[in-house]
C-alpha positions as CSV (number, residue, x, y, z in Angstrom):
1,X,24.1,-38.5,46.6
2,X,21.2,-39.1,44.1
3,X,19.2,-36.1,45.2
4,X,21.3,-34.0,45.1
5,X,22.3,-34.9,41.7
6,X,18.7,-35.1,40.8
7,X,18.8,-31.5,41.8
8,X,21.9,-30.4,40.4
9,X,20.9,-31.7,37.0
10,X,17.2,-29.9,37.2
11,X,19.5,-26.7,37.8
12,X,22.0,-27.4,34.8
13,X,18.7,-27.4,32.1
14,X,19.2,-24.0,32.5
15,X,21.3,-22.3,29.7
16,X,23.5,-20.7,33.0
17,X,24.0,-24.1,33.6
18,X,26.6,-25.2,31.9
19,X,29.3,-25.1,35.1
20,X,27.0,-26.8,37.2
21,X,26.2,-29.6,33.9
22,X,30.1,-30.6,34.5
23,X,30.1,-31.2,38.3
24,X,26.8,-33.1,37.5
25,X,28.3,-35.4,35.2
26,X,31.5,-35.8,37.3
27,X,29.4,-37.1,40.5
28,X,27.3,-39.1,38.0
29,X,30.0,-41.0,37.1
30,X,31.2,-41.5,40.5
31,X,28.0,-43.0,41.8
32,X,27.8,-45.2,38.8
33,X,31.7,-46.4,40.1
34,X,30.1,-46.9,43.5
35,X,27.0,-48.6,42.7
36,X,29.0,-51.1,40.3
37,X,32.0,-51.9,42.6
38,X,29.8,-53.8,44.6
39,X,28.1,-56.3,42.2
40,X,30.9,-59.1,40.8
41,X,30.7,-62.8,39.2
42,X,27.3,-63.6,38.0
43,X,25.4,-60.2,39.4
44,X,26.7,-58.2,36.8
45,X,25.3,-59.6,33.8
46,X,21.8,-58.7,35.9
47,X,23.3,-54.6,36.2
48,X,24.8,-55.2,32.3
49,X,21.0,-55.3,31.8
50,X,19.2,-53.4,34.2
51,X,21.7,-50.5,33.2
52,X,20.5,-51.2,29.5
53,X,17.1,-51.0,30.9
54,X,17.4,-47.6,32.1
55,X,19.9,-46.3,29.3
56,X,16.6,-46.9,27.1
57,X,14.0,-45.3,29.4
58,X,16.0,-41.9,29.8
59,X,16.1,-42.1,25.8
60,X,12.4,-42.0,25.8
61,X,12.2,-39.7,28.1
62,X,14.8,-37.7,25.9
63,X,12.3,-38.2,23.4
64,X,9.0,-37.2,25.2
65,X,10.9,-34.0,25.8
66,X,12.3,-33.3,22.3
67,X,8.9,-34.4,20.6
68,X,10.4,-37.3,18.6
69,X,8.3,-40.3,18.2
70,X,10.8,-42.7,16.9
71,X,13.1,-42.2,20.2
72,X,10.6,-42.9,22.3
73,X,9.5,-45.6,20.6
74,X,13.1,-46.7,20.1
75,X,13.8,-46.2,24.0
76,X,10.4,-47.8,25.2
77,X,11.9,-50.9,23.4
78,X,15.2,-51.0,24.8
79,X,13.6,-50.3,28.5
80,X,11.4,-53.0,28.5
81,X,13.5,-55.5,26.4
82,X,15.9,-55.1,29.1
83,X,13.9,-55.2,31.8
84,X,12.4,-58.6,30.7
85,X,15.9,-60.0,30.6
86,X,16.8,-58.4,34.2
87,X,13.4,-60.5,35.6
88,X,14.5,-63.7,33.9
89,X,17.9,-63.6,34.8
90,X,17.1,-63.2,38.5
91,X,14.6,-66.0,38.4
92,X,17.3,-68.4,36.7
93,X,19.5,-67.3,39.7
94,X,17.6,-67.3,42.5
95,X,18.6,-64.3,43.4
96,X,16.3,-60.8,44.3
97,X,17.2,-57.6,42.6
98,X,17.9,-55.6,45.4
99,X,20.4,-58.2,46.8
100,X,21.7,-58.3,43.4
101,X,21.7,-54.0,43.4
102,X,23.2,-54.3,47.5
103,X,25.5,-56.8,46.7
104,X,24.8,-59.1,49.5
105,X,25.1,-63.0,49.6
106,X,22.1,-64.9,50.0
107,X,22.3,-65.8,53.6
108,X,21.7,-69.4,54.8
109,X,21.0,-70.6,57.8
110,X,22.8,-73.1,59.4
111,X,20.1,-76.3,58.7
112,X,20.1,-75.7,55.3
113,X,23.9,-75.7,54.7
114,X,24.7,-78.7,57.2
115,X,22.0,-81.1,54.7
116,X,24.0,-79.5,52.0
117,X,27.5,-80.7,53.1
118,X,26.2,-83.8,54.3
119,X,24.7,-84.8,50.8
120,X,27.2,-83.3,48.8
121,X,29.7,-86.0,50.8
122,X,28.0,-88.7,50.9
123,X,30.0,-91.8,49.5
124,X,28.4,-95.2,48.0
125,X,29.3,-98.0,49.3
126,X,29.5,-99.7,45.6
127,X,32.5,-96.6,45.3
128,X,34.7,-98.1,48.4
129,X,34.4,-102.0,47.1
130,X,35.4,-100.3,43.2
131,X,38.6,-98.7,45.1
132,X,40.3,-101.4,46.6
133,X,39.1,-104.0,43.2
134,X,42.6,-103.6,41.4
135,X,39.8,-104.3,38.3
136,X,38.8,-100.9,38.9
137,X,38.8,-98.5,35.7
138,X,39.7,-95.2,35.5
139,X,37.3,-92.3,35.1
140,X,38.3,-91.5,31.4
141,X,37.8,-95.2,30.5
142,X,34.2,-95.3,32.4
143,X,33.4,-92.3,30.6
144,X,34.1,-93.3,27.1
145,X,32.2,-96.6,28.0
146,X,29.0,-94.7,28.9
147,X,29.2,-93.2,25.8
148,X,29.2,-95.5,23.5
149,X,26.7,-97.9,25.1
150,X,24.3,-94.6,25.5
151,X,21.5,-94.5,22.8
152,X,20.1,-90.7,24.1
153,X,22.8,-87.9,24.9
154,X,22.1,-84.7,26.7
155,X,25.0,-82.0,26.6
156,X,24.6,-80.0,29.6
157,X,27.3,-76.9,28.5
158,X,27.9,-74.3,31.0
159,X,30.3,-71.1,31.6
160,X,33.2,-73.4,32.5
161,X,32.9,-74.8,29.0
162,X,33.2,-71.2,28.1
163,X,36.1,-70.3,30.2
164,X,38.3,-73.3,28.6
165,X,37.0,-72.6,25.1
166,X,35.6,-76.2,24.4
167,X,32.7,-75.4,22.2
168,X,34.5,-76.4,19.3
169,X,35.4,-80.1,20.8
170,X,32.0,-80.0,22.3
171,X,30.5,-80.0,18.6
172,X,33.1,-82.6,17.4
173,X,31.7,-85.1,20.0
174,X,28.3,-84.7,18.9
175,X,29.0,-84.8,15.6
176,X,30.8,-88.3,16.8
177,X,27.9,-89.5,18.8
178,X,25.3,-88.5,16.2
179,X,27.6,-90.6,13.8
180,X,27.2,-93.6,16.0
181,X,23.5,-93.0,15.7
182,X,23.0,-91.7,18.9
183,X,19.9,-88.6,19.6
184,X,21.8,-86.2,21.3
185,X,20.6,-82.8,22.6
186,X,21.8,-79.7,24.1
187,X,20.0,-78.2,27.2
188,X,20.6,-74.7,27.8
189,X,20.1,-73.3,31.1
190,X,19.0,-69.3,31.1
191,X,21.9,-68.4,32.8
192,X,24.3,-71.0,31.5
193,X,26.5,-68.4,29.7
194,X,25.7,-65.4,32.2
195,X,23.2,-64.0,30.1
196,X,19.8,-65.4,28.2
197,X,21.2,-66.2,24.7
198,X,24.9,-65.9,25.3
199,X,25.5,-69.8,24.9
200,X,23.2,-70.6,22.2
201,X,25.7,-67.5,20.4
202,X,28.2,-69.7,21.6
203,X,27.2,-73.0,20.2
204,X,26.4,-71.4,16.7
205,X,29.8,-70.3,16.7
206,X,31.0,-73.7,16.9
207,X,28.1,-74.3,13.5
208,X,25.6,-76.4,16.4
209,X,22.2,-76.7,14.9
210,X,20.1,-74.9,16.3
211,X,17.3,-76.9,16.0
212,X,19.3,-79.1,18.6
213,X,19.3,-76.7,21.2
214,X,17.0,-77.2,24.4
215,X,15.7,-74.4,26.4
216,X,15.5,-75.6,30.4
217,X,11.3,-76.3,30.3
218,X,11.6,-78.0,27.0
219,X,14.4,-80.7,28.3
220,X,13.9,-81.6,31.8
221,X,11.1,-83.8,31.5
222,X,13.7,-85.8,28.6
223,X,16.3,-86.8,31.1
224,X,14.5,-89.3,33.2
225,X,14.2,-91.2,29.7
226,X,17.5,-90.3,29.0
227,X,21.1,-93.1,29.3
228,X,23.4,-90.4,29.5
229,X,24.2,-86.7,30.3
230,X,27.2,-84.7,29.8
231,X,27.9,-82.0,32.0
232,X,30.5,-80.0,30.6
233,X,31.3,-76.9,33.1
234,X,28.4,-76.4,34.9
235,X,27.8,-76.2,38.3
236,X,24.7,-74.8,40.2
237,X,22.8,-74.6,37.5
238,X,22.6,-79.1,37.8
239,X,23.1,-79.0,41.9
240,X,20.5,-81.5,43.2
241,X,20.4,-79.0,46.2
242,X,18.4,-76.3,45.2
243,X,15.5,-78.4,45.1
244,X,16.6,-81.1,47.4
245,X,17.4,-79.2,50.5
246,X,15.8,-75.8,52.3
247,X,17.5,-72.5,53.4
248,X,20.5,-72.4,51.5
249,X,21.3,-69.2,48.2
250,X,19.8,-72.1,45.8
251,X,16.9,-73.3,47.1
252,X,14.1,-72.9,44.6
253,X,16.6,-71.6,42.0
254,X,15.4,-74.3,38.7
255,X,17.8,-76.7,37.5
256,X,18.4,-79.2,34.7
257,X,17.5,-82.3,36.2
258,X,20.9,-83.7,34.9
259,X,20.2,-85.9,38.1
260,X,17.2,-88.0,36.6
261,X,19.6,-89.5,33.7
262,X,21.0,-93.0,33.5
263,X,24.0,-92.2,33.7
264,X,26.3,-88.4,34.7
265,X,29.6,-87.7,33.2
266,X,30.6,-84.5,34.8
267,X,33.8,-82.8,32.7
268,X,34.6,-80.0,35.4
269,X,37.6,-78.5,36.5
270,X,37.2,-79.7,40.3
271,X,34.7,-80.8,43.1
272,X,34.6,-76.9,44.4
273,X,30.7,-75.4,44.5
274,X,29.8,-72.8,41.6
275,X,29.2,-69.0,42.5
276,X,26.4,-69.9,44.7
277,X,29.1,-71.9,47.1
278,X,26.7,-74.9,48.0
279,X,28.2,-78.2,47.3
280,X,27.2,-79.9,44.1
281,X,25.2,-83.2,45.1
282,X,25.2,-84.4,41.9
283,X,29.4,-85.0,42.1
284,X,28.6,-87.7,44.8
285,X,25.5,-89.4,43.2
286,X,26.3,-93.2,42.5
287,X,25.7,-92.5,38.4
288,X,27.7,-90.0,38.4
289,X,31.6,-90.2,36.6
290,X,33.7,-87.2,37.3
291,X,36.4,-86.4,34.8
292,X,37.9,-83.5,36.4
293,X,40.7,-81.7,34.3
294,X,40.2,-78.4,32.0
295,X,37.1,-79.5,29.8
296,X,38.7,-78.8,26.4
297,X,41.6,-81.9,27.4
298,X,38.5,-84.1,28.8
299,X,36.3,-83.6,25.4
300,X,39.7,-84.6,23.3
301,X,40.2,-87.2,25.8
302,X,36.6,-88.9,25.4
303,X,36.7,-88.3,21.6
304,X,40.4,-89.9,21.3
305,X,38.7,-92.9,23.6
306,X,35.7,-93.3,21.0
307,X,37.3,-94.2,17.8
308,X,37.4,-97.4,16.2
């Protein structure tokens, strides 16, 4: 289909054209329909922008052709802008462009997703003793308890903290922890809100410094010095498998090493694996306290559990 309406638009430049210019821009839009029903989930923030991308280069080459200076230079900005954020947004994910464009999954072979499964249900022992010990407290209460003996915080938001609209209870509790003279820190992964930039707009909403904002290469070397972090709605972008095990959509994908902390309190919905579908290691590590629930309830829960 694109040749031909490659050609057909080459024949509607004429000033004759004008019937064929219609039938051109009818089959344009139906191969932008078909080219985008494929692509769902976190692929189309990666079209969002390589479609932005484009939009700018055909505005300079608008511009080349109508002798204005200030389109193309206008256009040339746009094209690479958005190409810049289409190259970082498939390195965050792991994921090529033209699998992205196809929309195929990432196929893994079966190795690489049977070491998956078998760490992401691995039990400790220390777990099976703590469930028959009628001593044994609950997750909320474990939570809260990490909290307020932590000295270093790092908030790990993600696109589930999104999705239940937590920012605003997210800030509270750091106000609360910084209050209790606690450091805390937020570290943003590139794709943590779908696009570059869409969560740190997110935590400004919510009136979060910015200057407490973390960018992935800036943090991960803090959380291995770090007592506790707070995973609130994120997923792959914190699974221990993508550099743990081989041949699976995440390998070699970066990660916040949420692992190397302490202490993990995980405020997700449930155990289920992100977009990428591979198990989340991290749910299973021995550190690791899940307070599974809608994350806005959780935040309000720990907050309620850390007054006086």
């Amino acid at each position: 289909m694109t040749p031909s309406l490659m050609a057909l638009g080459a024949a509607a430049g004429n000033p004759t054209g004008f019937a064929l210019l219609g039938v051109t821009s009818i089959l344009a839009a139906v191969l932008g329909v078909l080219f985008s029903l494929r692509i769902g989930g976190a692929d189309m923030p990666v079209l969002i922008s390589f479609l932005n991308a484009t939009a700018g280069l055909a505005a300079a080459l608008c511009g080349v052709i109508l002798h204005q200076r200030l389109l193309i230079a206008f256009g040339a900005t746009v094209a690479a802008s958005g190409s810049i954020l289409t190259h970082i947004m498939c390195r965050a994910m792991n994921r090529g462009l033209v699998k992205v464009f196809t929309g195929s999954v990432a196929a893994s072979r079966p190795d690489g997703l049977a070491a998956t499964k078998e760490i992401a249900t691995r039990d400790d022992p220390s777990r099976e003793e703590n469930k028959e010990s009628p001593k044994r407290v609950s997750p909320l209460q474990a939570a809260v308890q990490a909290a307020r003996q932590a000295a270093s915080v790092i908030i790990i938001p993600g696109y589930g903290m999104a999705l239940a609209q937590a920012q605003f209870q997210v800030a509270r509790l750091a106000e609360k922890l910084q209050a209790m003279g606690k450091s805390v820190k937020f570290a943003i992964h590139p794709v943590a809100g779908r696009m570059p930039g869409h969560m740190h707009v997110l935590l400004a909403e919510a009136e979060i410094d910015y200057t407490n904002l973390y960018d992935l290469e800036a943090v991960n070397s803090d959380f291995e010095k770090t007592d506790l972090a707070l995973v609130i709605g994120a997923c792959d972008v914190v699974n221990p498998a993508a550099i743990e095990v081989e041949n699976t959509p995440l390998s070699g994908m970066p990660i916040l090493l949420a692992k190397d902390a302490r202490h993990i309190v995980v405020c997700n919905l449930d155990e289920k694996p992100g977009y990428s579908g591979v198990g989340n290691s991290l749910y299973r590590d021995p550190k690791t306290i899940l307070l599974l629930g809608d994350a806005q309830e959780s935040i309000v829960s720990i907050l309620d559990g850390l007054q006086p």
